[in-house]
N, C-alpha and C positions, 0 to 999 in steps of 0.2 A: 733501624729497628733491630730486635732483638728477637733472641729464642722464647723469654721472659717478657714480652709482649702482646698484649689481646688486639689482635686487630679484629674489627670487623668487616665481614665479608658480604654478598648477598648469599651465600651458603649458612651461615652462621659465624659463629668466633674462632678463628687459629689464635691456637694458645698451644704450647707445649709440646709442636708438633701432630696435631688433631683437630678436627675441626667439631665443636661443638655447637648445636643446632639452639637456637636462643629466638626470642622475637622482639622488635624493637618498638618504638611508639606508634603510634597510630597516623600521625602525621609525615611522616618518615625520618629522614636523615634534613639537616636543618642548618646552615652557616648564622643564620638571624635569630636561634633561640629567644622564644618569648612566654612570660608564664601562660598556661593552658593550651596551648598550640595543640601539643600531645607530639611533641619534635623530640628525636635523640638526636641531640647537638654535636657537629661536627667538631672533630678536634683532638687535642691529645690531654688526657683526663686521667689522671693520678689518683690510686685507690689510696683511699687515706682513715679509713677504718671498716672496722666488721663488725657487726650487732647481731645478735643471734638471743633466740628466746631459751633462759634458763631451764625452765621447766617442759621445754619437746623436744631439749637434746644437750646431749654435752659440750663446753668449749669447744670449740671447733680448733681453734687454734691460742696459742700463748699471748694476743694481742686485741682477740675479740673482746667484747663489750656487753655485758647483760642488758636487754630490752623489761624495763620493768614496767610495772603496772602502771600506770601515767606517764609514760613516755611520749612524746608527740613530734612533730615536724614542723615548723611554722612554713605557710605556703603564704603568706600573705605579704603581696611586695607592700603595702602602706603601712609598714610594723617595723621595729627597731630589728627584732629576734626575726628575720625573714631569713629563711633558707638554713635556718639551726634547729638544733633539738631544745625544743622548751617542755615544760611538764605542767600539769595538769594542775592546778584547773586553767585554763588559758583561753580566755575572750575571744581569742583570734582567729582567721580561718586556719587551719592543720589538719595533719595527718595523723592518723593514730596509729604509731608503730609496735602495740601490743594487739596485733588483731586475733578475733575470734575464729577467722580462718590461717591458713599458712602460709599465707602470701609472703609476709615479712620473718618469717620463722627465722631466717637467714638473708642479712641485708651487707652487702659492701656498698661503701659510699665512696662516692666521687666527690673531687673535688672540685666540679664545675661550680660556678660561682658560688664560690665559698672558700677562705672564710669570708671576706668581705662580698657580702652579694652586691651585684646591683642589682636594681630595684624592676622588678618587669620581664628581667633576663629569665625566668626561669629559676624555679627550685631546685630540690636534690634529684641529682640522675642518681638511681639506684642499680646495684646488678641483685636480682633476688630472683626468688619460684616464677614459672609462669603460672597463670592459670590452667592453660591449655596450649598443646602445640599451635603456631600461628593467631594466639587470642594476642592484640598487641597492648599494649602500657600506652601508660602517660608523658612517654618520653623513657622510662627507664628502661635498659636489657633485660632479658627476663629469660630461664634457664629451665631446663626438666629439675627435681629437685634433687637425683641423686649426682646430676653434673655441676651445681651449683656446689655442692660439699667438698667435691672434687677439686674443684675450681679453687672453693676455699681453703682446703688444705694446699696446694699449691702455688698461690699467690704471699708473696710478699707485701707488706708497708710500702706504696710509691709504686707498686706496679705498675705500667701505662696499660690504659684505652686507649686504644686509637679506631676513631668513626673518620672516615674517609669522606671529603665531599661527594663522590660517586663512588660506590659498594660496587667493587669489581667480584 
């Protein structure tokens, strides 16, 4: 490990020398990731972009990605585009990563299965806003939102996650 590694804790995330307080999926921590479980997948997971909404903030950083208006997530393992960004209009089951609330205002993406998914494993683990202290995800990290900016300006392309079989 590194000083430049996210691990997670059962306190929340050491990142940076600080522990940041975050909430995980609902199903907990998960060696078997399967879609809908609502599992954060153990493992070591590589941030591999940042998507952020143009118009409720600025660049966050030199390498983010504008979330536009027809932006989507395909969730659907029986689809070519499973576990990528496809766009609108799209037949398939997805996510819509332009939402009406803030959820996704600010999204880092993992690399868990992707780019080549398999099929069942699981969608995008995302690190983004929580709802609420302790409300859990679908499997993604989830952040108060002014530690997530934080976060983001602090993280590199390739950064690791690391989810531990057992959150010491």
């Amino acid at each position: 490990m590194t000083p430049a590694d996210m691990v997670l804790t059962r306190q929340g995330m050491r990142f940076m020398g600080r522990m940041w307080p975050c909430t995980l999926g609902r199903g907990g921590v998960s060696a078997h990731k399967r879609e809908g479980d609502g599992a954060t997948p153990v493992g070591l997971h590589r941030i591999v972009g940042l998507l952020y909404r143009p118009d409720r903030m600025a660049r966050p950083t030199d390498w983010a990605v504008p979330i536009r208006p027809g932006d989507l997530w395909s969730d659907d393992p029986g689809h070519e585009d499973y576990n990528l960004m496809v766009r609108a209009p799209y037949p398939h089951s997805h996510e819509t990563l332009r939402r009406s609330d803030p959820l996704y205002d600010l999204v880092l993406l993992t690399d868990w299965n992707w780019p080549r998914a398999v099929k069942g494993r699981g969608s995008a683990i995302f690190l983004h806003r929580w709802r609420r202290p302790g409300f859990p995800t679908e499997g993604c990290v989830a952040f108060r939102p002014d530690h997530l900016h934080r976060i983001a300006g602090l993280i590199r392309f390739g950064t690791r996650l690391i989810v531990p079989t057992a959150l010491t």
